[in-house]
LOMAR-580274 format. One record per atom (N, C-alpha, C): residue number from 1; residue in one letter; atom name; x, y, z. Coordinates in steps of 0.1 Angstrom, whole numbers. Last residue first. Layout:
N
<pt k="NUM" r="a" a="CA" u="X" v="Y" w="Z"/>
...
***
This chain:
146
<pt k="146" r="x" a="N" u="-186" v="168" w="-570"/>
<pt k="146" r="x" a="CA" u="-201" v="169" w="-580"/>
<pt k="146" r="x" a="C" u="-207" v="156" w="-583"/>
<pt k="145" r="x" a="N" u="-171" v="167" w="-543"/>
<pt k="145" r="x" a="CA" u="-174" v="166" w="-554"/>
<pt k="145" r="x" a="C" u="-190" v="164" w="-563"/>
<pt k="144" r="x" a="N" u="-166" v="195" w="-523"/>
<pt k="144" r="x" a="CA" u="-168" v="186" w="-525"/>
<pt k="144" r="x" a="C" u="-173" v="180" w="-542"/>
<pt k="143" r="x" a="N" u="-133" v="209" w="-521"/>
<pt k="143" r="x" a="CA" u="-142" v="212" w="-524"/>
<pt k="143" r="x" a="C" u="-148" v="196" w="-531"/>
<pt k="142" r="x" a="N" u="-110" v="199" w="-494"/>
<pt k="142" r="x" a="CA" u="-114" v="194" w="-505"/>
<pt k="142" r="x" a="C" u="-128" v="202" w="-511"/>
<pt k="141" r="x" a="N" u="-96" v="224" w="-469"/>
<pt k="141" r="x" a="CA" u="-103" v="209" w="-472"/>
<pt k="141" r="x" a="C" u="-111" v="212" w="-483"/>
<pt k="140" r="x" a="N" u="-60" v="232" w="-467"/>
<pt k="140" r="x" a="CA" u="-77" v="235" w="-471"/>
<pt k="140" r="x" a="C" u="-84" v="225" w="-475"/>
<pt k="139" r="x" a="N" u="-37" v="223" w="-449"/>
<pt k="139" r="x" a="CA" u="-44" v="218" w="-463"/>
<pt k="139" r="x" a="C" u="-55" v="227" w="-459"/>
<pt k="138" r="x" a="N" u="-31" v="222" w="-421"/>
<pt k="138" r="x" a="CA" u="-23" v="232" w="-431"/>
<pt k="138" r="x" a="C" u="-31" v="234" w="-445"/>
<pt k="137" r="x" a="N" u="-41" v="202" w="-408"/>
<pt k="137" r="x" a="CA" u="-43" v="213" w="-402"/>
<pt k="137" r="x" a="C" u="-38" v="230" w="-413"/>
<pt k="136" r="x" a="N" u="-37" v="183" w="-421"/>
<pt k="136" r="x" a="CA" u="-49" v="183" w="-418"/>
<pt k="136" r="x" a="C" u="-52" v="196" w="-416"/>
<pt k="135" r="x" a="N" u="-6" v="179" w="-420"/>
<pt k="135" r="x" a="CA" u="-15" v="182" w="-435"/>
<pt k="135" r="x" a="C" u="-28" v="187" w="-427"/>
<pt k="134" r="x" a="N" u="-6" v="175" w="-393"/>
<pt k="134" r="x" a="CA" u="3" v="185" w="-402"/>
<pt k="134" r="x" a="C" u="-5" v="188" w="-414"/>
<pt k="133" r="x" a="N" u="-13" v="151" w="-390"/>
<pt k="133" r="x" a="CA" u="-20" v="162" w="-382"/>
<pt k="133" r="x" a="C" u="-18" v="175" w="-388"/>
<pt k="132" r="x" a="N" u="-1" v="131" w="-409"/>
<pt k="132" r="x" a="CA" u="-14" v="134" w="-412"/>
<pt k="132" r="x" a="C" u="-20" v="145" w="-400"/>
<pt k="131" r="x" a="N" u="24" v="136" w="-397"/>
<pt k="131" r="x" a="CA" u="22" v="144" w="-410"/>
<pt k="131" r="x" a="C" u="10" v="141" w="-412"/>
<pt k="130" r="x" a="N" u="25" v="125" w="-368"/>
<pt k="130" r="x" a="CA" u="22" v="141" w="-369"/>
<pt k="130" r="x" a="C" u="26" v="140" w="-382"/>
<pt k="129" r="x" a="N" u="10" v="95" w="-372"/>
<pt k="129" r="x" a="CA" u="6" v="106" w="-372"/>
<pt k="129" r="x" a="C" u="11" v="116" w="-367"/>
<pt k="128" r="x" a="N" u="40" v="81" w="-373"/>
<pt k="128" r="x" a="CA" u="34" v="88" w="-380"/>
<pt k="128" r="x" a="C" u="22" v="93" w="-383"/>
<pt k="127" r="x" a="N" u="66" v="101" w="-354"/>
<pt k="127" r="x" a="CA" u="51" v="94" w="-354"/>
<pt k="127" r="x" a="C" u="45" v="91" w="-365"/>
<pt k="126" r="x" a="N" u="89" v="117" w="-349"/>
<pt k="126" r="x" a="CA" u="88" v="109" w="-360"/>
<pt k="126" r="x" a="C" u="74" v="98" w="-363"/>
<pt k="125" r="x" a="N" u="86" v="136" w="-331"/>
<pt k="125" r="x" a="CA" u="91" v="137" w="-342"/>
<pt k="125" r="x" a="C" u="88" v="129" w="-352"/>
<pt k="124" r="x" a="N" u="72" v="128" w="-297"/>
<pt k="124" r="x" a="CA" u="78" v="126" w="-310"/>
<pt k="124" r="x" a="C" u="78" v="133" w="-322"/>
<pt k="123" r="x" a="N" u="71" v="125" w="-259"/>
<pt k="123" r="x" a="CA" u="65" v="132" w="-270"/>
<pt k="123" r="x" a="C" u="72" v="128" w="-284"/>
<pt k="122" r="x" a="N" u="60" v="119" w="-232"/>
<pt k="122" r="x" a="CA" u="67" v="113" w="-241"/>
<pt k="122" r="x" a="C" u="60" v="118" w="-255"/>
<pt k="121" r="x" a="N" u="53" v="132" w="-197"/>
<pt k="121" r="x" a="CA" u="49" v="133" w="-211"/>
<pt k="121" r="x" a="C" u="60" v="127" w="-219"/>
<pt k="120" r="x" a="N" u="50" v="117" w="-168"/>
<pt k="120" r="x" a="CA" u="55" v="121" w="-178"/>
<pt k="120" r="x" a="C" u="51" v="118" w="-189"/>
<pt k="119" r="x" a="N" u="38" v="131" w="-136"/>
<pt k="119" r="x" a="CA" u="36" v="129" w="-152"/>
<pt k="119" r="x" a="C" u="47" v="126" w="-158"/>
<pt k="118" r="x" a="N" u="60" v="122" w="-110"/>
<pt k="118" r="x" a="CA" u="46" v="130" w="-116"/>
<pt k="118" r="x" a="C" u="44" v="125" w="-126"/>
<pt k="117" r="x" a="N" u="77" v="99" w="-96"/>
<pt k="117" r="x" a="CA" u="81" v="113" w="-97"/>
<pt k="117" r="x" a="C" u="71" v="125" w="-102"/>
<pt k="116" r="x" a="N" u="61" v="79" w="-102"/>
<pt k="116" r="x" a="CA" u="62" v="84" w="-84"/>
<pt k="116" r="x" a="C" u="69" v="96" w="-88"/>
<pt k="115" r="x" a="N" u="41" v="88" w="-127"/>
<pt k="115" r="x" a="CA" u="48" v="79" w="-124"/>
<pt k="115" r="x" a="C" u="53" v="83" w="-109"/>
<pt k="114" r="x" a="N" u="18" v="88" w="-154"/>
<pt k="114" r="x" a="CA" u="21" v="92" w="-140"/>
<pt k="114" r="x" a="C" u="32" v="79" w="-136"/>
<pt k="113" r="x" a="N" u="23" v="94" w="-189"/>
<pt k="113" r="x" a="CA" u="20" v="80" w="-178"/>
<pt k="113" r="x" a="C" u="22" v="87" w="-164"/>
<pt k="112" r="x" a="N" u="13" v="98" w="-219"/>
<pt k="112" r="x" a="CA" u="14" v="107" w="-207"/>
<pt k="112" r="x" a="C" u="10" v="92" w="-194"/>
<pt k="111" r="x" a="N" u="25" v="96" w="-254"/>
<pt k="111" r="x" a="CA" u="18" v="90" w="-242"/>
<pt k="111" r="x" a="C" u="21" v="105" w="-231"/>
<pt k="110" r="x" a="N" u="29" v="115" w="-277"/>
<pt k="110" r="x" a="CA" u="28" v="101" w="-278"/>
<pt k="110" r="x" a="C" u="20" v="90" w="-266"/>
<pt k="109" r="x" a="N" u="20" v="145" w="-292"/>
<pt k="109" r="x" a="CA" u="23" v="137" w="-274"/>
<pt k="109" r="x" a="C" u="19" v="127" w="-279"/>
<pt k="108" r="x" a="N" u="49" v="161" w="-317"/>
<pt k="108" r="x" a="CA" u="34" v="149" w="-316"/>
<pt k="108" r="x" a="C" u="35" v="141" w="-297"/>
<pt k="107" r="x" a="N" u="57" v="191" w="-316"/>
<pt k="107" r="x" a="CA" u="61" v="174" w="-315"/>
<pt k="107" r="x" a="C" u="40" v="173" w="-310"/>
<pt k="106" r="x" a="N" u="75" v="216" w="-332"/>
<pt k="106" r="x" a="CA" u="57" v="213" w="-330"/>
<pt k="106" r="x" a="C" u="65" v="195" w="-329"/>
<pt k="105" r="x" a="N" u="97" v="238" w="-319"/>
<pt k="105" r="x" a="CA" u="95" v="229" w="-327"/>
<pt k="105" r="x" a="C" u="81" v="225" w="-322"/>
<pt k="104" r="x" a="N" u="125" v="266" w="-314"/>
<pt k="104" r="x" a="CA" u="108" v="262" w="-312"/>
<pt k="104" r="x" a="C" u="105" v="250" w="-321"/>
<pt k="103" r="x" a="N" u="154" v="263" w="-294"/>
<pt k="103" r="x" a="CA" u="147" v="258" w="-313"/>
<pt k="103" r="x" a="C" u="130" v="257" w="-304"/>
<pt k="102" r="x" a="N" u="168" v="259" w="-268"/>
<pt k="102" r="x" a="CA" u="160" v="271" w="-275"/>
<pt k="102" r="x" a="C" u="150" v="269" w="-287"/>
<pt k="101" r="x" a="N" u="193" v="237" w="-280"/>
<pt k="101" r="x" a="CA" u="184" v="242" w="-271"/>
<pt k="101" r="x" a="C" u="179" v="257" w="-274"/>
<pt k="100" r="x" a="N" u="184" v="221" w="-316"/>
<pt k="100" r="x" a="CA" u="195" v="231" w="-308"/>
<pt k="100" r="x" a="C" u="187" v="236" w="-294"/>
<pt k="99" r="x" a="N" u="188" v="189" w="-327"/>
<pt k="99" r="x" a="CA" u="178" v="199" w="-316"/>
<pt k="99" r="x" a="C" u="188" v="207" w="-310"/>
<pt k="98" r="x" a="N" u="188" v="184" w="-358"/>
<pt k="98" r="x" a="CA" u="199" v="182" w="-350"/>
<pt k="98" r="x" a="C" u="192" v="194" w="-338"/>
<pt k="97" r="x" a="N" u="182" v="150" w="-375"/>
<pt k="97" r="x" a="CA" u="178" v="162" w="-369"/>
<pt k="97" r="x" a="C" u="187" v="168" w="-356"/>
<pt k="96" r="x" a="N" u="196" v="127" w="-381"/>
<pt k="96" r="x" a="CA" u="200" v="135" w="-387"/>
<pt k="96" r="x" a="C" u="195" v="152" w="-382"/>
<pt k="95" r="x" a="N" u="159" v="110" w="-377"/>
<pt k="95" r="x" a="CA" u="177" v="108" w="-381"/>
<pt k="95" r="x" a="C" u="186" v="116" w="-385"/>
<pt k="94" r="x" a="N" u="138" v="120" w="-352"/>
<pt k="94" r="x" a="CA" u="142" v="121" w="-371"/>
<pt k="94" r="x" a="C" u="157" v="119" w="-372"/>
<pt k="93" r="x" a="N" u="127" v="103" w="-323"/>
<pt k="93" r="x" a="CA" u="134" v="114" w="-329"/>
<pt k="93" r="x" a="C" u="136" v="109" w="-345"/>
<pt k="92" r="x" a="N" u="122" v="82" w="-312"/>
<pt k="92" r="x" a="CA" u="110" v="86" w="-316"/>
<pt k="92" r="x" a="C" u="121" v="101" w="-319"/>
<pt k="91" r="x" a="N" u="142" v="68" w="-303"/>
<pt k="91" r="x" a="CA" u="135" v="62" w="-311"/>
<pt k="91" r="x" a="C" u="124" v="70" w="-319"/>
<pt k="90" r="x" a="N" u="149" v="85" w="-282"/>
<pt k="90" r="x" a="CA" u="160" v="85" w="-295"/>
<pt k="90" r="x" a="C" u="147" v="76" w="-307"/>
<pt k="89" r="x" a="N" u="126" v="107" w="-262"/>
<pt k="89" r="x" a="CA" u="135" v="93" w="-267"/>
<pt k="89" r="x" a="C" u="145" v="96" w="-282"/>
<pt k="88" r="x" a="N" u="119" v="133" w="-250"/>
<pt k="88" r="x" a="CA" u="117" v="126" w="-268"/>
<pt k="88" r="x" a="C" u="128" v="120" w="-266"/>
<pt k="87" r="x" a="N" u="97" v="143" w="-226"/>
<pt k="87" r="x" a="CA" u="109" v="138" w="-230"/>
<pt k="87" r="x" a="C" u="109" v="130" w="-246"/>
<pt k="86" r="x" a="N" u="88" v="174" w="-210"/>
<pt k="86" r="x" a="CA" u="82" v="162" w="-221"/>
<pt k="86" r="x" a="C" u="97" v="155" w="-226"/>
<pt k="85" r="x" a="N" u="77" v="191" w="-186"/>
<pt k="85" r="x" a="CA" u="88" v="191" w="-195"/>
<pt k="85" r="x" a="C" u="87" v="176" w="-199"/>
<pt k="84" r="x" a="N" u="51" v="220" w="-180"/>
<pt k="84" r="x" a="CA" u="58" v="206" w="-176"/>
<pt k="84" r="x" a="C" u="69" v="203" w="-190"/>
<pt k="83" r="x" a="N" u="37" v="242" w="-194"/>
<pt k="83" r="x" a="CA" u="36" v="236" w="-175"/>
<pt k="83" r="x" a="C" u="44" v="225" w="-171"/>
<pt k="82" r="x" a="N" u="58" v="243" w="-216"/>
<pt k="82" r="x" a="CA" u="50" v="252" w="-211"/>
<pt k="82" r="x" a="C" u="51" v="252" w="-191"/>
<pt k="81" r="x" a="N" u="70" v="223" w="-227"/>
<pt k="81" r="x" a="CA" u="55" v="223" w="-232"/>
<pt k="81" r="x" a="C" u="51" v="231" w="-222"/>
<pt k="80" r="x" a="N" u="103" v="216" w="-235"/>
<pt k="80" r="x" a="CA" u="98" v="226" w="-227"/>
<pt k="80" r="x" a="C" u="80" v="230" w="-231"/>
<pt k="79" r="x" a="N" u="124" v="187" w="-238"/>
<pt k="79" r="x" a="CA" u="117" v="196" w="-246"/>
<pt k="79" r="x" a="C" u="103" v="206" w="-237"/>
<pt k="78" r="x" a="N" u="152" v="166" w="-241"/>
<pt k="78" r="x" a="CA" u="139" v="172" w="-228"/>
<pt k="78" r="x" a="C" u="140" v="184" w="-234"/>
<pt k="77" r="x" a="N" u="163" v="137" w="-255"/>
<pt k="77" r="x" a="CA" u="158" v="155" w="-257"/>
<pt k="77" r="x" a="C" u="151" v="159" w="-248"/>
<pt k="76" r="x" a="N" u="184" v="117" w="-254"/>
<pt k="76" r="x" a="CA" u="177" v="118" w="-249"/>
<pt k="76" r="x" a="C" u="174" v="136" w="-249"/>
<pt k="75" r="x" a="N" u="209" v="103" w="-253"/>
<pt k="75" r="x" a="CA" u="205" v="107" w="-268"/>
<pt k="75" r="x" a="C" u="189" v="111" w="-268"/>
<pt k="74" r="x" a="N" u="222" v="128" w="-229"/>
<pt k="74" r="x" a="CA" u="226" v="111" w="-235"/>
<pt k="74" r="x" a="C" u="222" v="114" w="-248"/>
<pt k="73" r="x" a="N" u="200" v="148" w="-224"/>
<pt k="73" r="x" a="CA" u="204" v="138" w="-221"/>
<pt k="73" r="x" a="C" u="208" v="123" w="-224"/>
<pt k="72" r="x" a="N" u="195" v="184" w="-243"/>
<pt k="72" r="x" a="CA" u="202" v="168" w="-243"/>
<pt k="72" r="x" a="C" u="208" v="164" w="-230"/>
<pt k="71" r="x" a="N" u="170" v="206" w="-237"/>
<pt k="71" r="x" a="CA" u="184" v="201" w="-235"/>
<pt k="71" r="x" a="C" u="190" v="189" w="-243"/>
<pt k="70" r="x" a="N" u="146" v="219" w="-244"/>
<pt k="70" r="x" a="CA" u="158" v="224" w="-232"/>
<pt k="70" r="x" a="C" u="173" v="221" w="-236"/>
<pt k="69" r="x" a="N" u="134" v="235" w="-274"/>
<pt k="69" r="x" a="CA" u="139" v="223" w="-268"/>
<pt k="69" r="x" a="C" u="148" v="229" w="-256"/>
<pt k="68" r="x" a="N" u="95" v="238" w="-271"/>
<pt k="68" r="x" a="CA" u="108" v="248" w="-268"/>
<pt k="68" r="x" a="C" u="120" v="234" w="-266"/>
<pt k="67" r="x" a="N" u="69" v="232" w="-288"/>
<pt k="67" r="x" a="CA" u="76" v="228" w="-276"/>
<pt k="67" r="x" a="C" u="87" v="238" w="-276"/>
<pt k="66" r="x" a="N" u="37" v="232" w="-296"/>
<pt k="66" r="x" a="CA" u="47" v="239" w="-296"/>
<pt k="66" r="x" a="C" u="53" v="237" w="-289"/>
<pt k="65" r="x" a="N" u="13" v="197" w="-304"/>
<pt k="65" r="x" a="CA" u="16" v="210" w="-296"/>
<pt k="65" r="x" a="C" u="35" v="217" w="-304"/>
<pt k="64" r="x" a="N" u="-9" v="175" w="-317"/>
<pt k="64" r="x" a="CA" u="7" v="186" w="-317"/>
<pt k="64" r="x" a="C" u="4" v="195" w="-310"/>
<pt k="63" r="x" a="N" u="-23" v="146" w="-299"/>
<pt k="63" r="x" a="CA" u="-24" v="159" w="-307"/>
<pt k="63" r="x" a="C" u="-7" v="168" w="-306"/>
<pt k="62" r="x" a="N" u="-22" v="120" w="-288"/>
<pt k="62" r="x" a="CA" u="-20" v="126" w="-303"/>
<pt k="62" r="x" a="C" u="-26" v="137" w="-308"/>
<pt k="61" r="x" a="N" u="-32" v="137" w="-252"/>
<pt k="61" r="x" a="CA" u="-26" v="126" w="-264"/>
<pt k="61" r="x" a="C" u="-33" v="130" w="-275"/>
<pt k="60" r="x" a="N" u="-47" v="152" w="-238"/>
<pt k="60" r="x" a="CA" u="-46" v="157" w="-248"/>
<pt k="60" r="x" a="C" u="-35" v="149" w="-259"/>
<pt k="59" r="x" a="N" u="-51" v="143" w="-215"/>
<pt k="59" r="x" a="CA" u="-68" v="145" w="-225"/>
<pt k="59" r="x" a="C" u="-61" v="151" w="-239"/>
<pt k="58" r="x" a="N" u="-27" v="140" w="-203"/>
<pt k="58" r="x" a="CA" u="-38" v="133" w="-207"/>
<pt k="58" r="x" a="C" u="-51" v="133" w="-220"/>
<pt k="57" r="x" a="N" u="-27" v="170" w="-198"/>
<pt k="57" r="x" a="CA" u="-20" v="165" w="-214"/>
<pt k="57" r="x" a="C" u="-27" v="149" w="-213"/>
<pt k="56" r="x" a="N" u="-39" v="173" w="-176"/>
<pt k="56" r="x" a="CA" u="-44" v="184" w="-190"/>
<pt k="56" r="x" a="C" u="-39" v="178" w="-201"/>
<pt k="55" r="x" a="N" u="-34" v="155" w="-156"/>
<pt k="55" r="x" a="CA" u="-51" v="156" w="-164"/>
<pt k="55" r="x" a="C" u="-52" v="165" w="-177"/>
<pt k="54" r="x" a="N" u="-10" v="161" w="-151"/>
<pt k="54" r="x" a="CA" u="-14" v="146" w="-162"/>
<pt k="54" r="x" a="C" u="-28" v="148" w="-164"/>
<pt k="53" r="x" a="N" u="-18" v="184" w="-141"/>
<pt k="53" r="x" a="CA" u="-5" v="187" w="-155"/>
<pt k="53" r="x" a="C" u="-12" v="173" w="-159"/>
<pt k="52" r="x" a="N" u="-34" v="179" w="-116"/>
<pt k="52" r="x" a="CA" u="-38" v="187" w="-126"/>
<pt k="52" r="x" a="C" u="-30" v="189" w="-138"/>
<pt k="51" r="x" a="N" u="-17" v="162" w="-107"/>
<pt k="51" r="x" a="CA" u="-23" v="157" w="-110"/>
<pt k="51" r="x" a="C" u="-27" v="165" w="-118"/>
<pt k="50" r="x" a="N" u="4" v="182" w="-97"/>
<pt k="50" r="x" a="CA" u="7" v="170" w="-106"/>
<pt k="50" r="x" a="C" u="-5" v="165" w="-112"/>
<pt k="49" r="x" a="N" u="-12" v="196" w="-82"/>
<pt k="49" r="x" a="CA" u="-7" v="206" w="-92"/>
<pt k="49" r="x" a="C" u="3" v="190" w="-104"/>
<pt k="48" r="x" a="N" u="-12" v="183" w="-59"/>
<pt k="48" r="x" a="CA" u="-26" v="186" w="-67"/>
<pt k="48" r="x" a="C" u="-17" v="192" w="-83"/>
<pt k="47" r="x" a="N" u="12" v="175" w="-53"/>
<pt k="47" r="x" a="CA" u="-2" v="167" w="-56"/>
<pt k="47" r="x" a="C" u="-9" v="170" w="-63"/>
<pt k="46" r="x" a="N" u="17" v="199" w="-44"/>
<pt k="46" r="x" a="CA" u="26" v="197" w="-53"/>
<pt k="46" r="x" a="C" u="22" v="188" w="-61"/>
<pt k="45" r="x" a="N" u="0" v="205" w="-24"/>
<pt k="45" r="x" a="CA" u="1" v="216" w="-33"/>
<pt k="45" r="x" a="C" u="12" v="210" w="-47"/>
<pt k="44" r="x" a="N" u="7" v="184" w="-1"/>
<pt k="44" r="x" a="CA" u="-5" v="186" w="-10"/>
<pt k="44" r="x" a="C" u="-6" v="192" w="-22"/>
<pt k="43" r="x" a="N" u="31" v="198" w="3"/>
<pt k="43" r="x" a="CA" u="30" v="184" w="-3"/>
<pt k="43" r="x" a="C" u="19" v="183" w="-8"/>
<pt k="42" r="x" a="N" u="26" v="225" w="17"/>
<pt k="42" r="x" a="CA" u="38" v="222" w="-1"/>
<pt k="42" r="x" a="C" u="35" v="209" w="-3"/>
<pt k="41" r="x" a="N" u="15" v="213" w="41"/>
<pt k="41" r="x" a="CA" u="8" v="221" w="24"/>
<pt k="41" r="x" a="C" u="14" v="220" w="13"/>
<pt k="40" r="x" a="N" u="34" v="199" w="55"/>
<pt k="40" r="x" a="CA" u="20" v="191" w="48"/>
<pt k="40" r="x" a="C" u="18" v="204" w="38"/>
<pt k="39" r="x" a="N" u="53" v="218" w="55"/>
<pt k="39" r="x" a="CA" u="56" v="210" w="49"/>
<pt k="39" r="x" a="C" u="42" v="201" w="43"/>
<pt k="38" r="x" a="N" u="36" v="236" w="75"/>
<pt k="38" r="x" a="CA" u="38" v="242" w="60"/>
<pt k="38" r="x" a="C" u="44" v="232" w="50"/>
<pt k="37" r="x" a="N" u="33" v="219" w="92"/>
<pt k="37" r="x" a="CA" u="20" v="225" w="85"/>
<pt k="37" r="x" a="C" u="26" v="229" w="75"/>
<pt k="36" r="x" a="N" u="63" v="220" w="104"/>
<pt k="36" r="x" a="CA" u="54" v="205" w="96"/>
<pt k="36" r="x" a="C" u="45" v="207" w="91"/>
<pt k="35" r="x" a="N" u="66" v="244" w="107"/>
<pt k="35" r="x" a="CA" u="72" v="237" w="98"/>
<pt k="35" r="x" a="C" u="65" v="230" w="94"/>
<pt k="34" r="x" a="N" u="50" v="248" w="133"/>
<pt k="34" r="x" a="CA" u="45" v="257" w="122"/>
<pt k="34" r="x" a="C" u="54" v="253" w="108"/>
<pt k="33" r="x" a="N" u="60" v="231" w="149"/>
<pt k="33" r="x" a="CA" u="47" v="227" w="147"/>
<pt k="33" r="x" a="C" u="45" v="236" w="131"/>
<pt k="32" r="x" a="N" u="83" v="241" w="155"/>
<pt k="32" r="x" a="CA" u="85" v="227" w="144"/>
<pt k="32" r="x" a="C" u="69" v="223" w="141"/>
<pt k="31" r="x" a="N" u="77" v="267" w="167"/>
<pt k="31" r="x" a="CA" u="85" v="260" w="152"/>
<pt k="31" r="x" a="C" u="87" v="251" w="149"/>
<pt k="30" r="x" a="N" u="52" v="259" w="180"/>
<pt k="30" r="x" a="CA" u="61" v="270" w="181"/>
<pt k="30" r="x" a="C" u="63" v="265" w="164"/>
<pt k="29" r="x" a="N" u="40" v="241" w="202"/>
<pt k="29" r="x" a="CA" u="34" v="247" w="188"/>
<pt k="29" r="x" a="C" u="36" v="259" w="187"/>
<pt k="28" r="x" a="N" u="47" v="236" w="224"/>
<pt k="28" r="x" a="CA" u="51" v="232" w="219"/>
<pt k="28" r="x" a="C" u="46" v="235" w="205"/>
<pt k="27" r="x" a="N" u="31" v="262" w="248"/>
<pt k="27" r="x" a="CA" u="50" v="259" w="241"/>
<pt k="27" r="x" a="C" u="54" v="252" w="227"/>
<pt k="26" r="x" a="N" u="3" v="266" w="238"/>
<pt k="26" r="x" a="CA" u="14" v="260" w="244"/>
<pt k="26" r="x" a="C" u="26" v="263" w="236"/>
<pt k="25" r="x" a="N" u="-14" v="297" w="232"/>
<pt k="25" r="x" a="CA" u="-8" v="290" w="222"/>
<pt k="25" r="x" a="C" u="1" v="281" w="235"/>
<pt k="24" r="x" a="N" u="-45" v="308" w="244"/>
<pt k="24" r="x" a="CA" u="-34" v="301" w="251"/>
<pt k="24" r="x" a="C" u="-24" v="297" w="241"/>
<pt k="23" r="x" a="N" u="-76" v="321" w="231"/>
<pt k="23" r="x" a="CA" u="-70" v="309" w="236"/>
<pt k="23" r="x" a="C" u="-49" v="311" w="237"/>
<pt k="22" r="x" a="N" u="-88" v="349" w="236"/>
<pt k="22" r="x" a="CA" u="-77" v="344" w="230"/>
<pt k="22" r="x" a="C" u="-75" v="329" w="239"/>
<pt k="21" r="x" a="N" u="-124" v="348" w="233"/>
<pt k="21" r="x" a="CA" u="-115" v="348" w="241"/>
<pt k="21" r="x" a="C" u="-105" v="347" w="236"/>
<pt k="20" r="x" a="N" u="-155" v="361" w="232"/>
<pt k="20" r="x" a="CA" u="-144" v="363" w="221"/>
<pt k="20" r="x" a="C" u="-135" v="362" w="232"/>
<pt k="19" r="x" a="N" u="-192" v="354" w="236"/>
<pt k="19" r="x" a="CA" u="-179" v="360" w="245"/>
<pt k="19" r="x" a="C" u="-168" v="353" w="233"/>
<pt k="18" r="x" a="N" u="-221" v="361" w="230"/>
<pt k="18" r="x" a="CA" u="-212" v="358" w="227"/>
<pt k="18" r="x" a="C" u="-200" v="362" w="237"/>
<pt k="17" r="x" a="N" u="-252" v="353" w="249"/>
<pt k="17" r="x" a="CA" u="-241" v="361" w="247"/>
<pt k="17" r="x" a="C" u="-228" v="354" w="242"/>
<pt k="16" r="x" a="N" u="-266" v="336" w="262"/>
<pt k="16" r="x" a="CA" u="-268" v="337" w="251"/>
<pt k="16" r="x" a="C" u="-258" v="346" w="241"/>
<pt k="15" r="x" a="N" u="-272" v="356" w="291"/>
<pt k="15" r="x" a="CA" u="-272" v="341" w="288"/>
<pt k="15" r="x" a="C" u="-277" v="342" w="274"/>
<pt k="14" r="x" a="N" u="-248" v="384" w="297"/>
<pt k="14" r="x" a="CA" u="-262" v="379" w="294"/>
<pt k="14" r="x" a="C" u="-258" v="359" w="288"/>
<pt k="13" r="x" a="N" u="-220" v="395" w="319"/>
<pt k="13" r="x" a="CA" u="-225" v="387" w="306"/>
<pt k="13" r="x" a="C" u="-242" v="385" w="308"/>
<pt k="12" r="x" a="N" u="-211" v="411" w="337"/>
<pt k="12" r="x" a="CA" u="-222" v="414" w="333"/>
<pt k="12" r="x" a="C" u="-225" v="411" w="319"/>
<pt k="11" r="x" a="N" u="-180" v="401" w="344"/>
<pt k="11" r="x" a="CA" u="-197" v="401" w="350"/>
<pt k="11" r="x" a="C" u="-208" v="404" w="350"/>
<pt k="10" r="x" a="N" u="-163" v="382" w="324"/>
<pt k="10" r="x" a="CA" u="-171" v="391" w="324"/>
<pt k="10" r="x" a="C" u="-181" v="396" w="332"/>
<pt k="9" r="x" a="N" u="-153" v="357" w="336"/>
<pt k="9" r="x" a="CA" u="-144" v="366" w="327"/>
<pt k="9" r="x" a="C" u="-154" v="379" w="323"/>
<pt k="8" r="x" a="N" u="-171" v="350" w="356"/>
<pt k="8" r="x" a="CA" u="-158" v="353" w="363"/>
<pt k="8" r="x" a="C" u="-151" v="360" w="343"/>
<pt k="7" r="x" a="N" u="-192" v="343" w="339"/>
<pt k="7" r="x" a="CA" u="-194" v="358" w="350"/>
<pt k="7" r="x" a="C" u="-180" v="356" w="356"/>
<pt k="6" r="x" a="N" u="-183" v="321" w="330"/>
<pt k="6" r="x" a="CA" u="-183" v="335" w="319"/>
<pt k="6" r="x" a="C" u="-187" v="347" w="324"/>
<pt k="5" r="x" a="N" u="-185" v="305" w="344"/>
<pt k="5" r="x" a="CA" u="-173" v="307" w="345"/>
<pt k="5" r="x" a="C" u="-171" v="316" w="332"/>
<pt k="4" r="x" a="N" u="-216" v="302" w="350"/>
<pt k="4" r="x" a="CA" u="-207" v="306" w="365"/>
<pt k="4" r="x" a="C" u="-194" v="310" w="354"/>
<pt k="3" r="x" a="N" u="-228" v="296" w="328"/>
<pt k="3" r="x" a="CA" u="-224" v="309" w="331"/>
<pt k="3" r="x" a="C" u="-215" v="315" w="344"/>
<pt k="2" r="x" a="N" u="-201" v="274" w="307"/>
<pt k="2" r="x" a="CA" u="-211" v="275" w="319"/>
<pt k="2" r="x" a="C" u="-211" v="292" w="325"/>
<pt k="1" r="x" a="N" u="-199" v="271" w="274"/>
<pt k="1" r="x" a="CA" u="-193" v="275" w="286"/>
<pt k="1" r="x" a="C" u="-204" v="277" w="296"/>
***
């Protein structure tokens, strides 16, 4: 700012002096201005927070986790892993197993693919690594041999 026009808002400014003004809000950065910022953040925020769920189960294919089952779709299980919701196909389900919603169960993550809706996790029952995870983790390991 030039001092001619910081001696008209103050007249006994020094050269080098801070001066604290309120700028002006126009008209048009009312409500639909203050909408569309908050629509840009919920979008970023929903980005990031997708990305960060496929980076955590990403890294964490064929390993067992604790699931909770939600529901049934079709022949289709959507199973509850906490930060996100994992789906177990019919193919990758036990014949005869019968998933009550609520039921705690340990499933094997088969994949994790981003897709335009976010992550999805694809998880199984019937893999057959989860009984070599299951043993591994339940067995006491071998005293070695002599």
């Amino acid at each position: 700012m030039m001092i001619s026009e910081a001696v008209s808002v103050k007249p006994d400014v020094a050269l080098g002096e801070t001066l604290r003004l309120e700028l002006p809000v126009p008209g048009e950065f009312g409500r639909m201005a203050a909408q569309t910022a908050k629509q840009v953040i919920t979008q970023k925020l929903r980005e990031a927070e997708r990305d960060n769920i496929f980076g955590e189960f990403k890294g964490r294919e064929g390993e067992i986790v604790n699931a909770t089952v939600q529901r049934r779709e079709g022949r289709m299980v959507l199973v509850d892993l906490g930060r996100t919701t994992a789906i177990m196909p019919s193919e990758e389900q036990i014949p005869n197993e019968n998933y009550q919603p609520g039921a705690r169960i340990k499933v094997y993550i088969v994949a994790v693919n981003m897709t335009s809706r976010g992550p999805a996790v694809v998880v199984s029952r019937a893999h057959p690594d989860i009984i070599r995870k299951l043993f591994s983790t339940r067995s006491p390991s071998a005293p070695p041999a002599p």
